[in-house]
N, C-alpha and C positions, 0 to 999 in steps of 0.2 A: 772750537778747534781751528787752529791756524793753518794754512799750507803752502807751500814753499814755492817761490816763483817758477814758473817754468814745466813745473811737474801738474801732470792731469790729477784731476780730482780722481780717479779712477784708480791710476797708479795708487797714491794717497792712500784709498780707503784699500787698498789690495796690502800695504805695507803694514796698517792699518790691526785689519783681520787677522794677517800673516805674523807680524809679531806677536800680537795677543793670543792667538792658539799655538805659537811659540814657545811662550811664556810657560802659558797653563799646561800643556797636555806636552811636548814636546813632538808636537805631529809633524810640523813642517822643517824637515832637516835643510831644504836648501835657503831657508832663509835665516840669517844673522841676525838676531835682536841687536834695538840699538841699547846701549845702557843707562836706562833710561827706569825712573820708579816705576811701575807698574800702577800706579796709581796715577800715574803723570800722564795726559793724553793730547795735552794742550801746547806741547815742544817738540814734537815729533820733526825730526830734522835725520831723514835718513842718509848716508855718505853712500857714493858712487855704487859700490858695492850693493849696497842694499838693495839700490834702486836695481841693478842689474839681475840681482836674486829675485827681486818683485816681479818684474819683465817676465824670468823664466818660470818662476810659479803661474803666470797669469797663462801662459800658453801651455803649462802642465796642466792646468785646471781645462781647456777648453780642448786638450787633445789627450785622451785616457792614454797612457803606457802600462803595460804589463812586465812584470820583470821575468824571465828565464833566469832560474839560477843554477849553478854549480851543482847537480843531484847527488846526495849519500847515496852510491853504489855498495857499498859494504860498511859494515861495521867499523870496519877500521881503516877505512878511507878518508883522509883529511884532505887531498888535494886529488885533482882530474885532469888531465889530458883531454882537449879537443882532438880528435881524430880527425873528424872530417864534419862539415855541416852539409847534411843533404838537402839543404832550403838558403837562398840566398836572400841579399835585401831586398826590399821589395814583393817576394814572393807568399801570395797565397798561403795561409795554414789552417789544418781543423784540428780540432780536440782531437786526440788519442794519435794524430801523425806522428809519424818519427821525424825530428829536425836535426838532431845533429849525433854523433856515434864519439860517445867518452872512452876514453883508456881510465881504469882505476887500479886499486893496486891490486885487483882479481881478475879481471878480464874485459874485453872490449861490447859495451853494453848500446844501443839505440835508447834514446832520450826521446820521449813524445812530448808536445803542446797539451795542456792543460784547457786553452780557450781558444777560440775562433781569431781570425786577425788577421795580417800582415805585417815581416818581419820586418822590422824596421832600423835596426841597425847589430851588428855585432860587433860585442866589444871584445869579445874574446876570441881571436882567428885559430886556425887551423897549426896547429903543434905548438901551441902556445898551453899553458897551466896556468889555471885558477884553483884557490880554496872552495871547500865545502862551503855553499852559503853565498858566494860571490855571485854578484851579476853578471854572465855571460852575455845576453841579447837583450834587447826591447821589442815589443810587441805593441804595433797600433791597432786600435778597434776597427777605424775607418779607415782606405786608402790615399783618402785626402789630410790626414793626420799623420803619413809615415816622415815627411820631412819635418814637423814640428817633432814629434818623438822624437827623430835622432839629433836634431839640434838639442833638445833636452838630456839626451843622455850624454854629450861631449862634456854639459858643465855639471851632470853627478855628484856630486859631493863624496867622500867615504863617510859609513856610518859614525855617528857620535861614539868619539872614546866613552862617553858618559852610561851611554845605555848598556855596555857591560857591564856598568859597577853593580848592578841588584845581584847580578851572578856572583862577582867576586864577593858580595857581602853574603852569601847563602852559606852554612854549616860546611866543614869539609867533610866530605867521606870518609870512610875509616879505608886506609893503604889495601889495594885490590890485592886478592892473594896471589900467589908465585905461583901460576899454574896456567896454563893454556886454557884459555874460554873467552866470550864474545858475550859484545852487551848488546840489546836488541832495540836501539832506541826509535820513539815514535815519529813516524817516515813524514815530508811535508810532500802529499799527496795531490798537490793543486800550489799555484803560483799566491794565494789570500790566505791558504791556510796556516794559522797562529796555534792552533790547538785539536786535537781528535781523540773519541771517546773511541774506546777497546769495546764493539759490538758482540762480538764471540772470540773464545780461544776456541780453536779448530786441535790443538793439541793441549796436553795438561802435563803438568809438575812431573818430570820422570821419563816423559814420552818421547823416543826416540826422534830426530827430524836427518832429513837431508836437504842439502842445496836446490835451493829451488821447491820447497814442499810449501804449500800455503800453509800457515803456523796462528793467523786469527785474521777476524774480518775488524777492517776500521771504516768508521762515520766520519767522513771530514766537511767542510762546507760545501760539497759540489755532490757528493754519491757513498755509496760502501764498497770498500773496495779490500780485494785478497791483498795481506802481506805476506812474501815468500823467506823464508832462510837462504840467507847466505852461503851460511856452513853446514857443514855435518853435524852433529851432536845429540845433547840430551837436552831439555827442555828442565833447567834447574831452580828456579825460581822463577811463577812471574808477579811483576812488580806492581801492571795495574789491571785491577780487576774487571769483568766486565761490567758493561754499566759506565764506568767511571772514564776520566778525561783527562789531560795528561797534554803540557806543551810541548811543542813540536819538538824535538831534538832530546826529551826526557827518557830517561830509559823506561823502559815498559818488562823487560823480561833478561833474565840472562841463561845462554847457552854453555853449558859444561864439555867441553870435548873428549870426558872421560868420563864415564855412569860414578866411578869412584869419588869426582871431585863435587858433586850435589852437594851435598850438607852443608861441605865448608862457603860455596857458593850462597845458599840459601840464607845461613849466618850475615854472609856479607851483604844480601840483598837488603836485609833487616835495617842497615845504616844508610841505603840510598834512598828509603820512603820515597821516592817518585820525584825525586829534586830535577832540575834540565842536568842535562850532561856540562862536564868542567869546561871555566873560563875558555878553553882554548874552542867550541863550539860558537863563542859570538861570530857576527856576521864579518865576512874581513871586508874589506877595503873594494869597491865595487869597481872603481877606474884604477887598479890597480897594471893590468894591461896598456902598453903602449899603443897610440891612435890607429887605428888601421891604415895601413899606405891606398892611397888612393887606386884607382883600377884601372887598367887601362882600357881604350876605347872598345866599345862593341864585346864587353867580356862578358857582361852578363849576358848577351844573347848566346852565350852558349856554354856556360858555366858548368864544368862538370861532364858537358857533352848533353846537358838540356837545355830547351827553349824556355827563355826566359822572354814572358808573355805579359801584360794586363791581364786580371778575370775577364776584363770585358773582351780581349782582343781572343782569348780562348774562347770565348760563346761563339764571338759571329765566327772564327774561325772553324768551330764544330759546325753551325751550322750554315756557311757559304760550298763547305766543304775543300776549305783551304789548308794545305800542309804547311804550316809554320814553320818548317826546317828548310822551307826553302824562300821562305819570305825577311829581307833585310830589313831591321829595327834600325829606327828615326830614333825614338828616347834614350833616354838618360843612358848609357850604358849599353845601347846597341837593345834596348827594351824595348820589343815589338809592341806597339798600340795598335787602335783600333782603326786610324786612318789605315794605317799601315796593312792589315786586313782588308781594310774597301779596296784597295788600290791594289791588292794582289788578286783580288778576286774579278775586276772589271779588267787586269791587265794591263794597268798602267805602271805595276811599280817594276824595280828593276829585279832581276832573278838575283838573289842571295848565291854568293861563291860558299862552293864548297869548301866548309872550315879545314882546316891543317890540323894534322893529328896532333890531340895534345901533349905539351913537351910533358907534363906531369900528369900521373894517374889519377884520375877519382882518388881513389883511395886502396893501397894496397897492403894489408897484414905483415908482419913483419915476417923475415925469415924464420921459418919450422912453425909457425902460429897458424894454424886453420883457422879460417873464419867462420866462427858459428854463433846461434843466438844464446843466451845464458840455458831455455829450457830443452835448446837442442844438447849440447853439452849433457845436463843432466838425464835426459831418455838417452845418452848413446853410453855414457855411463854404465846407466841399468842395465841397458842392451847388450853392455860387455863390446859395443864395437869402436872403430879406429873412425874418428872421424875423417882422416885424410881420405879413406877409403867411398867417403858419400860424397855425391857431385852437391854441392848447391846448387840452389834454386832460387833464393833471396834475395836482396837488394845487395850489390858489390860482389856475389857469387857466394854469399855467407851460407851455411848450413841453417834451414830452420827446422822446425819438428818437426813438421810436415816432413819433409827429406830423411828425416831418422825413423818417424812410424812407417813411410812407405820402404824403408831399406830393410826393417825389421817384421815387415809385411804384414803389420799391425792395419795402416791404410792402402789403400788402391790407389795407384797409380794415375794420377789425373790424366784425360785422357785428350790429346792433342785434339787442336780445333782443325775442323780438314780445309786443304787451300779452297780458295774459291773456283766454281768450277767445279769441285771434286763430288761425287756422291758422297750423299749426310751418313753416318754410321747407322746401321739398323741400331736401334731401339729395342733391347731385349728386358725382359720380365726382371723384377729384381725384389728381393723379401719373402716375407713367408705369405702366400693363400693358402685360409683355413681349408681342410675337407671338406667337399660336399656327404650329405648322406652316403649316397651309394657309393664313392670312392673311401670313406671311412670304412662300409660294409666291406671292400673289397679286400683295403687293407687287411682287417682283423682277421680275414678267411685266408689270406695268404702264413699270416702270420700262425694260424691254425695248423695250417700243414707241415709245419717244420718237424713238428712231435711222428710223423709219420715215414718209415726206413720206406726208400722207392729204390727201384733199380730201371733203365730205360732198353730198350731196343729199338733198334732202326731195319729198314730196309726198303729198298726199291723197290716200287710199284711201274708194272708197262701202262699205260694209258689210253693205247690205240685204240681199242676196241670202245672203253669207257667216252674216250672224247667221240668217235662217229656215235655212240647212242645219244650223247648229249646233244648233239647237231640237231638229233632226229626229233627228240623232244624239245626240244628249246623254244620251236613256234608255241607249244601247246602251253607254255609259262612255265617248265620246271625247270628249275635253278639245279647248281653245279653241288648246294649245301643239301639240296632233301635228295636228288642221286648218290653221295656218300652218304647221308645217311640211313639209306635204304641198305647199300651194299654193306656198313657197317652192322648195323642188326642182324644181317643175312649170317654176316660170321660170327657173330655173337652168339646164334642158334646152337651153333657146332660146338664154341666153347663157353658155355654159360659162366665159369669161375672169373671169368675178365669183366662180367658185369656184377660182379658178388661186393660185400663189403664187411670189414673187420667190426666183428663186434667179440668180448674180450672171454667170451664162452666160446667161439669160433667161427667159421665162416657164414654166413646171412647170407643166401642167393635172393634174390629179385625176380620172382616170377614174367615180372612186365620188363620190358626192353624199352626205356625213354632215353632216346639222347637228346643231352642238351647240347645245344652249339654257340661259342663265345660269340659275339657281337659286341664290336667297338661301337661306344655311344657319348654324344656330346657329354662329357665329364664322368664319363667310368665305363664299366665292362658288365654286363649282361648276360645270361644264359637262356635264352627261350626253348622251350622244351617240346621235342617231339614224342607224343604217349604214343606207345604200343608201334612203333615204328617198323616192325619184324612183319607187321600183319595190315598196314596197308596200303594200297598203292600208290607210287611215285605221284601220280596226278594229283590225289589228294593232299600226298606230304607236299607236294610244291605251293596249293593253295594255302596248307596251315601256316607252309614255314614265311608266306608274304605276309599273311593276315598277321601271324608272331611277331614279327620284323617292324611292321607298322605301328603297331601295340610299345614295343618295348621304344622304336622313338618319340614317341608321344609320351611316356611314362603310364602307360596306363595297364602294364601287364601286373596281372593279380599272380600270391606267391605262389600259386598252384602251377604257372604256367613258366615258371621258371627257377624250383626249388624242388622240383621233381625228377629230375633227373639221375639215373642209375650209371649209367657212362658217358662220358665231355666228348664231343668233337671242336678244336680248335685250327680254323683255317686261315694261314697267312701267305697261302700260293699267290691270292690275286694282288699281293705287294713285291713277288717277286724273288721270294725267299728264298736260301736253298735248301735252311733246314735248319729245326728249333727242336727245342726242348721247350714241353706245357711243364707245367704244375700241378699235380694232383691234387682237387679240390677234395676240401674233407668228405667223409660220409661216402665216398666213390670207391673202385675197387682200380677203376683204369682211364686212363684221359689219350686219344690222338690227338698226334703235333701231326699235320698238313701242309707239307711245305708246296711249294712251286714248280709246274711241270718244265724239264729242258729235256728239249734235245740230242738223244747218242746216237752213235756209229757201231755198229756191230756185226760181228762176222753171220753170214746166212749163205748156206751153201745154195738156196736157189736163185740168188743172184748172177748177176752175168759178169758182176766185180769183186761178188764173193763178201758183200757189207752192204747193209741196206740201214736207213736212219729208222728211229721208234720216239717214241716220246715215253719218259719215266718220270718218278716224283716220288721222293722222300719222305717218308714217314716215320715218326719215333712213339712209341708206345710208352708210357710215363704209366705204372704198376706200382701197387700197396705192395712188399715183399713180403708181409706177413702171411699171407694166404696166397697170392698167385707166385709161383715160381717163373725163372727162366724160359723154360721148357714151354710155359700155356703160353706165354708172351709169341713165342714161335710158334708153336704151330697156328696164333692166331694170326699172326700177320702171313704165312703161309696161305691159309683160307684165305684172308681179304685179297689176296693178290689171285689168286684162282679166282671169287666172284669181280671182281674189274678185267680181267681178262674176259669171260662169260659174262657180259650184261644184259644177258637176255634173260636170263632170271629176275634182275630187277623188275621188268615190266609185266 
């Protein structure tokens, strides 16, 4: 092998390599073979050119670029509108970000990164149009590799006319029919991806789709990922089955926009056998864009009305706990570094002026256009509502779903973070807790009662008499619950049909007089039972009803001592009540509601003002009406109010 004065062996064996996998495989487009036999190795004399293609393959080989291209937005999208790139040179990107927001000929769509990187240059600016397939940006691995990338992307080359011709030489299709429908061709899912297998159809032959519906799952080189419909339709042929793999741009399915037009579709499908889509789908022309005008100074530090930063000068700037909005960028472009950080944080650099409003917007929708994301559009669709009508929430003020489910009150309302300072939001319960046992028992007994016709009665009870006896007892331990329920048995005696209960041959009286009395208890409700409560004394009732008490919170009351009960006492005075309605528990005849003792004024002529104050307290009688009438209900609440006036009978 000879080589040519002047030029590195290195060069050499690069032009070398470079033309021979030229040759063979046509891998390396930016190099020009020389015309030269291929058998020939030993005259290799490459001209200026070549040498300079050498150069720039040598530093494409040792700095990775990734290409951003042009995304099919729709079916019949052949060229895109840049709207706006939300990521400048230079800047940080991760897989799944949004970097730049396309106009296509359906609506204005967010573009995400594929892989990890920094941008490295854009060739296609902001209100500029590129083709389907075009290279709009480069992407470097490393950030020490972003000026060799975009020095390699200025000398780009356009794809070879040549690598069309396999397409131009493929069968033609038989003439698409005269009818509105949409071909569904396979999406390039990732920036490597050449080809992807059809994992599942998510819909079948016939099945209705709408805009935005995921329609099959695809396998590319990176993940499996949902494809969504574009359009409305019917799902009229598809072309590649699951299982099977299909190059990028091939049609895979076609969409009928009338149930009617299937067949003739399906016909048609029969002459595409899974060919790539026609000539006019090759890659166009990559530097087709004129050079970007250079920028002027300190733009990038605030591009868009963001800081533009190093990775590295955002860390320490997180954690020196430096505001970058007010720190003046040294680099390229007014690009805050890391120096630039240390020296805002020890107070040596200078305060950054306040930027001037910008003369042009981020980005602003055109006139009567909402900005929304494509699947907010289709939930607000469904939802039948006006998008102008939802505030955005999203990046430029755009509608996203989120803003459509919370509008449609499908989600809740994210809930503001409070200023600093401010007290944290209680923390309230949220989901389902199962039942415990006995709140399941309670349920069920409640749910029992419904089958049984009740009618209530009220009336006021004086108290004066009852509360000085309570005073007088109260050293000896008897509670305010075995005094009512001494005085309640007492009138129970008089009218025995209020302790009775319905059985369907007729009324069942109760010899014995047990009241039960509710008790609220750590996760349900309780009735511990007083037997025979008619016949004996208060003193005793007050020991059973603690000994009860203690029994039922501890769990240890057996059912005898609280499934025995003939009539309920339920008391919510001591919360202050002013008056309730109980529940009539099955298997009973009558339940009291015990409300809470207040305070009246009332006329009394041996007054010296002619009103003296009393204490009274509400009471409601909850009755079976099958067997007790009106009438018992009174005169039983009659008596009780006669024995609480007279409590000397109690004792």
């Amino acid at each position: 092998m000879k080589f040519i004065a002047g030029i590195s062996s290195t060069t050499a064996l690069l032009c070398l390599v470079s033309w021979q996998g030229a040759v063979q495989n046509n891998s390396v487009s930016a190099f020009v073979a020389p015309k030269v036999p291929t058998n020939t190795l030993t005259h290799l004399i490459p001209s200026n050119n070549d040498i300079a293609n050498a150069m720039r393959l040598e530093t494409a080989l040792n700095a990775e670029a990734i290409k951003i291209t042009m995304p099919a937005l729709s079916s019949t999208m052949k060229e895109g509108r840049v709207v706006s790139w939300l990521k400048s040179e230079g800047d940080e990107i991760e897989a799944g970000e949004a970097i730049m927001v396309v106009e296509s000929d359906k609506a204005d769509m967010d573009v995400e990164a594929f892989e990890d990187g920094f941008l490295a240059k854009i060739i296609t600016d902001e209100g500029e149009t590129a083709e389907v397939g075009a290279v709009v940006a480069l992407i470097a691995t490393e950030e020490a590799d972003i000026e060799a990338v975009a020095a390699g992307g200025d000398a780009a080359p356009a794809p070879a006319a040549e690598e069309a011709a396999p397409a131009a030489e493929a069968p033609a299709a038989a003439a698409a029919p005269d009818f509105d429908f949409s071909q569904l061709d396979m999406p390039a899912l990732s920036s490597t991806m050449k080809e992807g297998k059809v994992v599942s159809w998510l819909k079948g032959e016939g099945d209705a789709v709408e805009a935005g519906e995921a329609i099959m799952v695809v396998e590319s080189d990176k993940a499996d990922m949902d494809v969504e419909a574009f359009e409305d339709g019917f799902i009229a042929a598809i072309i590649t089955d699951e299982g099977e793999s299909t190059a990028v741009g091939a049609p895979v399915a076609l969409i009928a926009a009338s149930e009617a037009d299937i067949p003739a579709l399906q016909a048609y499908a029969a002459t595409l056998g899974g060919a790539p889509a026609a000539p006019a789908a090759a890659a166009p022309a990559a530097a087709k864009a004129a050079p970007k005008a250079a920028a002027a100074p300190n733009a990038a530090a605030s591009a868009g009305g963001r800081v533009v930063a190093s990775p590295l000068a955002k860390k320490m700037a997180e954690e020196m706990g430096v505001d970058l909005t007010t720190v003046a960028g040294s680099g390229p472009g007014g690009r805050i570094t890391a120096g630039d950080v240390t020296k805002a944080a020890s107070g040596g650099a200078p305060v950054k002026k306040a930027a001037a409003a910008p003369t042009k917007p981020v980005w602003q929708p055109a006139e009567g256009v909402v900005a929304a994301t494509p699947t907010a559009r289709v939930l607000a669709k469904k939802a039948k509502l006006d998008l102008a009508s939802i505030e955005g929430t999203g990046e430029f003020g755009r509608v996203t779903a989120d803003d459509v489910k919370m509008a449609t009150g499908e989600m809740k309302p994210k809930r503001k973070v409070a200023a600093p300072g401010a007290p944290a939001p209680v923390e309230l319960p949220e989901g389902l807790v199962p039942f415990t046992g006995m709140q399941r028992a309670v349920s069920n007994n409640m749910v029992a009662t419904l089958d049984c016709p009740v009618f209530r009665a009220s009336r006021e009870i004086e108290m004066d008499a009852f509360n000085a006896l309570y005073q007088q007892v109260k050293p000896k331990g008897v509670t305010v619950s075995a005094l009512l329920a001494k005085a309640v048995a007492k009138a129970i005696e008089k009218h025995p049909i209020v302790n009775s209960s319905f059985r369907p041959e007729g009324t069942f009286f109760n010899k014995d007089i047990n009241i039960a009395m509710a008790v609220a208890i750590d996760g349900g409700l309780i009735t511990p039972v007083l037997k025979y409560a008619n016949e004996r004394d208060v003193m005793e009732l007050g020991e059973n009803w603690k000994e009860l008490v203690g029994k039922a919170k501890s769990g240890t009351l057996s059912p005898d001592e609280y499934n025995s009960g003939t009539f309920t006492i339920s008391n919510m005075g001591m919360f202050g009540v002013a008056q309730f309605d109980a529940i009539l528990p099955a298997g009973q005849g009558g339940i009291l509601a015990v409300a809470g003792t207040q305070e009246h004024i009332v006329p009394c002529k041996q007054s010296i003002l002619g009103l003296k104050k009393i204490s009274k307290m509400t009471v409601t009688l909850t009755c079976d009406h099958r067997q007790i009438y009106g009438a018992d209900a009174a005169l039983f609440l009659k008596t009780l109010n006669e024995v609480m006036m007279s409590p000397s009978q109690l004792l």
